[in-house]
N, C-alpha and C positions, 0 to 999 in steps of 0.2 A: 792354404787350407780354406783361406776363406771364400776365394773363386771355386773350389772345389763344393761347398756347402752351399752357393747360389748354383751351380748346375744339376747337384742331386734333386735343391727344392723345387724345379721345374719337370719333375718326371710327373708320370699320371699316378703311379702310386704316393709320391711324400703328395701331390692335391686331393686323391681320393681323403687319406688320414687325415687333412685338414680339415677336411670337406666333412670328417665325419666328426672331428673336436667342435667346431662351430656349430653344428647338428645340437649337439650333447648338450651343448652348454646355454645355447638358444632355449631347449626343450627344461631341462632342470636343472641350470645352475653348475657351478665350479665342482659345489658337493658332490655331484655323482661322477665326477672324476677320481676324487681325492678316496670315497668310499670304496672306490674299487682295490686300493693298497691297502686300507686301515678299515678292518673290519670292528664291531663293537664293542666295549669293555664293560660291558653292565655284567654283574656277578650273575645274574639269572634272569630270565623270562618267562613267564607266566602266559598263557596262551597268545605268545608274540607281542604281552605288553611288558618293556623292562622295569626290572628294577635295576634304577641305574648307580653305579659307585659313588654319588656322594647320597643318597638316599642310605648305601649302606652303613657308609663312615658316618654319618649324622646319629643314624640309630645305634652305630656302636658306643660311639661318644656318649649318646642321652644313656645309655644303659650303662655306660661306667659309672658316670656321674650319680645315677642313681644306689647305684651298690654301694659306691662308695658312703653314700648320706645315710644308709642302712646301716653303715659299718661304724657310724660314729665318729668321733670328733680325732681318734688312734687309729684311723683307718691305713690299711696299709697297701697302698696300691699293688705290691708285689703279688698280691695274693690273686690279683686277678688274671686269669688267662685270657689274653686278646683273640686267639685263634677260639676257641671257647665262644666265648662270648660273640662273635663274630658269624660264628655257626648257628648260635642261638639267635641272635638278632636278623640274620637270612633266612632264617628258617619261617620268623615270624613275620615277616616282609610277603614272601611268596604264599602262605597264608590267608594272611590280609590279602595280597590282591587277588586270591583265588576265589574269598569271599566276599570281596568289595564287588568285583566282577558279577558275579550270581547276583547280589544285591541290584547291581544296575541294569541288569537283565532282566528282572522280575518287575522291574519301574521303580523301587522305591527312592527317596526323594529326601534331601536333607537342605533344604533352603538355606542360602545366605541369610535370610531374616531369622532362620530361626537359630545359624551360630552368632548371628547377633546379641538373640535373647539370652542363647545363653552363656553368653561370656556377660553380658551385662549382670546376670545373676549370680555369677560365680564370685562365691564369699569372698577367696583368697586375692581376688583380685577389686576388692571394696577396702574403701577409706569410711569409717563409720555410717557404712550399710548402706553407701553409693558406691557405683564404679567409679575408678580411678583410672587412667589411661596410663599415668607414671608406674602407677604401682602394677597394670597388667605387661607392661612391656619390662619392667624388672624381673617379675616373676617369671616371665619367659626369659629372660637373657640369662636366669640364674640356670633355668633349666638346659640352654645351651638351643631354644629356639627363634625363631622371628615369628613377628604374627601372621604370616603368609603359608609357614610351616603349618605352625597348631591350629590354624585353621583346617585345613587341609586333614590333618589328623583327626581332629573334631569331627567330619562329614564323614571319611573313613569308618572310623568306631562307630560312628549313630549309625549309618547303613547295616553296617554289619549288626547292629545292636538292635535296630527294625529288624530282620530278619531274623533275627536269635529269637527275638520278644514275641511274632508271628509264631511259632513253633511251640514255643510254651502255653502261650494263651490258646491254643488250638485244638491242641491236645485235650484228652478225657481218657477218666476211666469207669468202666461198666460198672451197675451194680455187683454183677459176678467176679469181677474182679474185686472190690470192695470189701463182698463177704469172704474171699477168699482171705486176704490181707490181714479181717479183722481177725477172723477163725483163729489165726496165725500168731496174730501179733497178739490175741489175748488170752492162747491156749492157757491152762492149768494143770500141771503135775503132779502126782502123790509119790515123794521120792522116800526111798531111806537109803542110808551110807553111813560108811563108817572106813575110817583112814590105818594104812599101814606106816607107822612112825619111822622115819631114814633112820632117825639118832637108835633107836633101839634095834635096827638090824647092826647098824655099826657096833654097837655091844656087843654083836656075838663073834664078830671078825674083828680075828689079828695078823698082821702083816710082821712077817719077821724078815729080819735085815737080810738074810738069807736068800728069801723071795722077791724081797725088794732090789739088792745088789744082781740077783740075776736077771730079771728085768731090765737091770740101769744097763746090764751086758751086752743085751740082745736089742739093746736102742740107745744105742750112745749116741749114736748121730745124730739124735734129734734133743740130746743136751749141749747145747752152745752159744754161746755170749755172741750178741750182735756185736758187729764193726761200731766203733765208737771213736771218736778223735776230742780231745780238750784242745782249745785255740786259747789263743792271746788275739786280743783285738786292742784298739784303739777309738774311742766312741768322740765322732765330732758333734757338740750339739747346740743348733744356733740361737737356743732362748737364752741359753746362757752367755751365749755375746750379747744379749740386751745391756746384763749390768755392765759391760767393758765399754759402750759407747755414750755418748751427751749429746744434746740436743738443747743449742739454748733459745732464748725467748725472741731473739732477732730474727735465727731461724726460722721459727715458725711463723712470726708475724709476716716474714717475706714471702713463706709458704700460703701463708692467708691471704694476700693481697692479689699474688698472681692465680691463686681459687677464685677469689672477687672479680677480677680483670677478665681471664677467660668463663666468668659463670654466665652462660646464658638463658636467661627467663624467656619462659614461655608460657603463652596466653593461653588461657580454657576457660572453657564455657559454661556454664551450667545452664541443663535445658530443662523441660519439660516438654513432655508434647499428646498429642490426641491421634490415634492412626485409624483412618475407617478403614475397611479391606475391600478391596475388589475381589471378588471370587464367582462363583457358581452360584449364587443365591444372591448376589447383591452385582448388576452390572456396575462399570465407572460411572457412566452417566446418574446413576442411584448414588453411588459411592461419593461422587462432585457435589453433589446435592447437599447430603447430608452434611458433610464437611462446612457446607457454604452456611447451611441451617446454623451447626455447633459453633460458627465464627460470629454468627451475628448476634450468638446466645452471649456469646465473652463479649461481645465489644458492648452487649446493653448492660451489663455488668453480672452475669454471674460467675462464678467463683471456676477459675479454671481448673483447681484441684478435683473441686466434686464431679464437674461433666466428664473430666478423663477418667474417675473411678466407675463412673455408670454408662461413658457411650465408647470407651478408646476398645478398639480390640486389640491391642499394642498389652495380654497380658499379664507379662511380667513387670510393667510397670505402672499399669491400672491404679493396681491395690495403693502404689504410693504417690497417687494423683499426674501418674506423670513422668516424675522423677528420672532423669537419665545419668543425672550427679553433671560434675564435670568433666569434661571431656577436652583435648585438644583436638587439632585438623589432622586428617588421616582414617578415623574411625569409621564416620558415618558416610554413607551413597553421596556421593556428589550434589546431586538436586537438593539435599539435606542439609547437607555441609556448607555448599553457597547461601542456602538462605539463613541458614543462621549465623555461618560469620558475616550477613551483611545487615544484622539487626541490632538495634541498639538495649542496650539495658531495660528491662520490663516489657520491650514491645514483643505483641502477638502479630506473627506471621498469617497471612492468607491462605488457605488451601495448599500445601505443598505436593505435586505428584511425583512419586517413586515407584519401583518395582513394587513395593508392599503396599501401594494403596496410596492417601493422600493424608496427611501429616498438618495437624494444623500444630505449629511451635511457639514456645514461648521462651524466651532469652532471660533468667531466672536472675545471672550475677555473672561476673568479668571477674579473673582474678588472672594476674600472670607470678607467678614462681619467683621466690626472691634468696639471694643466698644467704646461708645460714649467718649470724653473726660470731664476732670474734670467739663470743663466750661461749658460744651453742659447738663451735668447729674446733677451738683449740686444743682440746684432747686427743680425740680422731687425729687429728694434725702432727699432735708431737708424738702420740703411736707408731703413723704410718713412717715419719720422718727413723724413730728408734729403729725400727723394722727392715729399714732401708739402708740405712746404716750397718746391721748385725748383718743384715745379709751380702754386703759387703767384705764385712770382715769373712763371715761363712765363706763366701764363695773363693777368694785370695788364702782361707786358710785350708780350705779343701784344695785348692791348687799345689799349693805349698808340698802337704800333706800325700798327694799322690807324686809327687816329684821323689819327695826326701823316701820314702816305703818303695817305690820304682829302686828305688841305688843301694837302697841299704841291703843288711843281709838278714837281717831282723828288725823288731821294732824298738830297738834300744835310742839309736840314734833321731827316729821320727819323734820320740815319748822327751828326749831332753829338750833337742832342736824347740818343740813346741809347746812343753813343758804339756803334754797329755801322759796322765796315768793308766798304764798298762796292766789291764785287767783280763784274771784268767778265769776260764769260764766249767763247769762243772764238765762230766764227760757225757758225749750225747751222742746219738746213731743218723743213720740217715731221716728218721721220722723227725731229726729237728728235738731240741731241748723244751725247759720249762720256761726260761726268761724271752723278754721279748727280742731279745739280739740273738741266740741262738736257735727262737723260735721259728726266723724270718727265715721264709724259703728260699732270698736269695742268701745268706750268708750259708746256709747246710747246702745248700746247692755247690756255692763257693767252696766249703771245707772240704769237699769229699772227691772235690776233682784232684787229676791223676798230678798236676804242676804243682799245688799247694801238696797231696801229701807224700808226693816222690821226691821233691826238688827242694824241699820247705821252704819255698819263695814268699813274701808276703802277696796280699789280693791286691787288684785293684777297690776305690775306696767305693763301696756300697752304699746303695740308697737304702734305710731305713724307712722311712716318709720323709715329707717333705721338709724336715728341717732336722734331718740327723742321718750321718754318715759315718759307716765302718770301714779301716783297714784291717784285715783279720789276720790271721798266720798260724799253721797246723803246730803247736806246742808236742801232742805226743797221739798217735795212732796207735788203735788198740784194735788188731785186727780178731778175726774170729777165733774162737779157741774151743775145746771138747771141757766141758765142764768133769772134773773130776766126781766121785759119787758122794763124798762126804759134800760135797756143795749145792747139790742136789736131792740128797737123801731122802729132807722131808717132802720134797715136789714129788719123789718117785712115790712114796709111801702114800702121798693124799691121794693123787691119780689110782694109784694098785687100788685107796681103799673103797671111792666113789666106783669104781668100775663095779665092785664084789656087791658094792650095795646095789646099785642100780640090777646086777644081773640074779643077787637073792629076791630082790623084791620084786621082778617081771617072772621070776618060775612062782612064788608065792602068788601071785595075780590070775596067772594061770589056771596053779592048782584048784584056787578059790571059786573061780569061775564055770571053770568044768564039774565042780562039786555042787553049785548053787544052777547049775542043768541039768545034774541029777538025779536035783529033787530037795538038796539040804535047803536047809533056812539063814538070812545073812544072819542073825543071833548067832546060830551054832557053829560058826565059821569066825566072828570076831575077834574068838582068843583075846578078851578082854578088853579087845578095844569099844568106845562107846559108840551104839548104832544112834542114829539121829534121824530121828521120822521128819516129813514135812507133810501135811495136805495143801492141793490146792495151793504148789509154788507158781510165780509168773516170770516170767521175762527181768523182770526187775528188781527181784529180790535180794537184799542186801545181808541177809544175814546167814550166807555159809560160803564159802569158799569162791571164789569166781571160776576154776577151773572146775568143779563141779555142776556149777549152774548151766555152763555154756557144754559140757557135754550130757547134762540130764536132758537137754530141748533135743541133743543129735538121738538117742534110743530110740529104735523103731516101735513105733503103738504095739504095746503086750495085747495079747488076743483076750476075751473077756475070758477075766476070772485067772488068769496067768501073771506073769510079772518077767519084764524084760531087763538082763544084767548090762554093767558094764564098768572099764575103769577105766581112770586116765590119770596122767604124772603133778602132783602138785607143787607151787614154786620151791619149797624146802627140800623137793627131791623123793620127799611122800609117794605112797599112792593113794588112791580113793577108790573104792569098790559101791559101786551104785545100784542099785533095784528101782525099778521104775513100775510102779503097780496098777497106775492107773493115768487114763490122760482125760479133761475137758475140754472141748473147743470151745473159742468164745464165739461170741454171736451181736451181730450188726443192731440188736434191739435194747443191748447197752447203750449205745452211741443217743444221744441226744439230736434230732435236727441239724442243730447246726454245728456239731462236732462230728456228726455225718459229712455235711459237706464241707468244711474245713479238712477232713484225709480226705476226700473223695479229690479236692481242687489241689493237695499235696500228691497224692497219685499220679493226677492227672500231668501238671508240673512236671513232674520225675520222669514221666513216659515224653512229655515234649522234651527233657533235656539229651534223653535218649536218642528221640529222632532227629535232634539238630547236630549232635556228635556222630549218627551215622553221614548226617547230608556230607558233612564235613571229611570224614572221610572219601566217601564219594567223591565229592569236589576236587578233591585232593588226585586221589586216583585215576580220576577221568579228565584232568585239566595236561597242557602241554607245558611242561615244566623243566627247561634246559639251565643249566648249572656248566659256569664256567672252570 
């Protein structure tokens, strides 16, 4: 075979094919070999830039994480849909880069220096109102990111956030617009009304069982008991293996030492520093200068706090002379980073050049990290050791637990074996009970399938949250049934009676209203109920009814000297009959200066947020958006 495979290789076609591999691979690589069998796996594309699968699984993760700290300390992961969330988190992805895009398109610009600032300024990541470098990469790690991420993130949103903020600030609105708004928003109404009482049409209607029973006849099918099943469960719960386990003082001391052993300190810095800028108005060579000026000013002794409050442009951290807290290696630019890890305690650096300009620094205090003592760690200690221990037992007695509920034929033999009490639970439908075990999507999920209530087999054991676990088992199925009319009766009778009222009181409404077109007066139409005048109601008036305030503004303007009717349903099932007699517009010469242009700059606002949810559509629309 194998002289067979050296005579093929010598033909002019297997040389051409070589001829054309070495071609390929000279020109770009192995990759565009391999690319020709395995095409991309990024969930979507945005005008041919991906977003690629772990960009999506990152953002599904940070948005679990986040619902769940929304949901509290009983959160129940069950509840959340991955597929869901998944869509939602893609959806926001393609988004973002549709609008990050248009952002980088239009030039705008979010500097490394300036997510410098502002991470340095961000509260949550300050140790008494310095940044803290430990505490911002915890606060990320909680969040489930690196700081290469949330950077990244950071520049994203502020683009996006430049462009949103362009739109708003840009926007105006006309004086015509203005007085149109104010006309509007300060009209005045001279209304009268007076209400039709539900309870005293229900006085005049009776439902007899007669009426009612034939009713229940002619719709029985729509009386019937939902599918309902009661289970027996078995609840494993592992705070409660804290009190079954011990932890003694040997223990933990051993636990402490190898903390000690592996704890590694690390050094930071605390700086100060003074930044001149380079820009459009100040060359380097101006910028060298002055920098050299402000060094010679520290080294004759003035105070380095007060020069960096009056000359640093570095500011966010001007205001506090300087102040950059401490800081470990990793943070700051290289040129930064070298000169101040190569400075000793108190001394000022010379001139530093960086992308932002030239940095003259000052090396404030050395501290390295030290581990906590016996006293400070020993709780934490024998917690985490308890914890470790329960979840031990937990996880050998959920093993157990799904073995012995796998063989048995109920949960008799799980409940002695493990000495757990078998608990039964009230009867509930598919929407799930009131307690939190019958409440859990997966256990009604569980109850209702066809092997738990065909087969009455026990479930496998269920997660609850993270430290409690159900075997469940279908006790008694209660499937749908036609409700007989004695257990119904008074449901049929209150339905018959709301129906009679609602349909007496829309022909009374009627009648009322074509009478008060044909001239009568709402007085002579009340039948004792009491008219209630108002002049000169506004918008915001609080003292009648809210379903009459919000349709006395919908009546069309009565012609002078006329008066326009109308009614509408109030929450007890009422109605209200309205006359509307007269309208004022308000007028822009209320408004004060500067309450003028405070709505005028709210107007305007509202019309930019307008225009940025069209662009945004647009963008959307008109962008090339493939979905895997």
């Amino acid at each position: 075979m194998l002289q067979t495979i050296r005579n093929n290789s010598q033909s002019i076609i297997a040389k051409v094919i070589v001829g054309l591999i070495v071609v390929t691979f000279a020109l770009f690589g192995v990759e565009s070999l391999v690319s020709l069998t395995s095409g991309s796996n990024a969930p979507a594309t945005v005008n041919g830039e991906e977003i690629s699968e772990r960009q999506l699984l990152q953002g599904v993760e940070l948005q679990r994480r986040q619902l769940l700290n929304q949901m509290g300390e009983n959160a129940d992961p069950t509840l959340l849909d991955d597929n869901v969330i998944s869509k939602m988190v893609l959806d926001g992805l393609i988004e973002q880069a549709v609008l990050t895009q248009a952002a980088d398109s239009q030039g705008l610009i979010f500097s490394d220096r300036m997510i410098d600032q502002l991470l340095v300024n961000t509260p949550s990541f300050q140790i008494d109102g310095a940044f803290d470098r430990a505490q911002f990469e915890a606060v990320l790690r909680n969040a489930g990111l690196t700081p290469m991420m949330y950077r990244d993130l950071v520049r994203k949103e502020k683009l996006v956030e430049q462009m949103r903020t362009g739109y708003l600030l840009s926007a105006f609105a006309l004086d015509s617009e203005l007085d149109s708004v104010v006309a509007l928003d300060q009209q005045k109404r001279d209304l009268s009304y007076f209400t039709l009482n539900a309870d005293k049409v229900a006085a005049e209607i009776e439902i007899s069982d007669d009426e009612a029973r034939g009713f229940y006849d002619a719709n029985r099918g729509n009386y019937k008991t939902e599918e309902q099943v009661v289970i027996e469960y078995l609840l494993l719960d592992k705070v409660k293996m804290l009190d079954e386990v011990e932890v003694s003082d040997d223990e933990v001391q051993q636990q402490y030492q190898a903390l000690a052993e592996n704890f590694e300190g690390q050094e930071e810095r605390k700086a100060s520093h003074i930044l001149i800028e380079i820009s459009d108005e100040r060359s380097a060579d101006d910028a060298e200068a002055k920098a050299a000026a402000i060094a010679q000013r520290i080294a004759a002794g003035e105070d380095f706090a007060e020069l960096a409050k009056t000359e640093s442009d570095d500011l966010g951290s001007a205001e506090s002379g300087g102040d950059l807290g401490y800081n470990a290696k990793g943070l700051f630019v290289p040129e930064f980073e070298d000169a101040l890890f190569a400075m000793e305690k108190g001394q000022v650096s010379e001139p530093v050049l960086t992308d932002f300009g030239y940095h003259i620094i000052k090396l404030v205090d050395i501290q390295t990290t030290e581990p906590p003592s016996f006293e400070e760690a020993q709780n934490d200690i024998k917690y985490d050791l308890l914890r470790e221990k329960a979840e031990g037992v937990y996880v050998e007695r959920l093993e157990r637990l799904a073995d012995l509920s796998f063989s048995s034929g109920d949960l008799v033999e799980p409940s002695e074996t493990l000495g757990m009490e078998i608990i039964t639970s009230e009867p509930f439908s598919r929407l799930g009970g009131d307690d939190d075990v019958t409440g859990n999507n997966r256990v009604v999920a569980a109850a209702f399938t066809e092997e738990l209530l065909k087969e009455g087999v026990n479930s496998t054991p269920i997660e609850l949250d993270a430290s409690r676990s159900v075997v469940v088992r279908v006790k008694e199925h209660k499937l749908p049934r036609e409700q007989s009319y004695d257990e119904v009766a008074e449901e049929v009778k209150s339905q018959l009676l709301n129906d009679r009222i609602a349909k007496a009181l829309d022909e009374k409404v009627e009648d009322i209203l074509a009478a008060l077109n044909a001239g009568e007066t709402l007085a002579s139409l009340a039948d004792g109920a009491e008219v209630s005048s108002l002049e000169a109601v506004g918008r915001g008036q609080r003292d009648l009814p809210p379903e009459v305030l919000q349709q006395a503004f919908k009546v069309p303007h009565p012609a002078d000297g006329d008066v326009s009717y109308a009614s509408t349903t109030l929450g007890d099932g009422g109605r209200a009959i309205i006359a509307i007699s007269g309208v004022e517009q308000g007028g822009v010469e209320s408004l004060s200066d500067d309450e003028r242009k405070a709505m005028q700059s709210v107007l305007g606002s509202r019309k930019g947020q307008y225009d940025y949810q069209d662009l945004v559509v647009e963008l959307n629309a008109s962008a090339e958006i493939e979905r895997l």
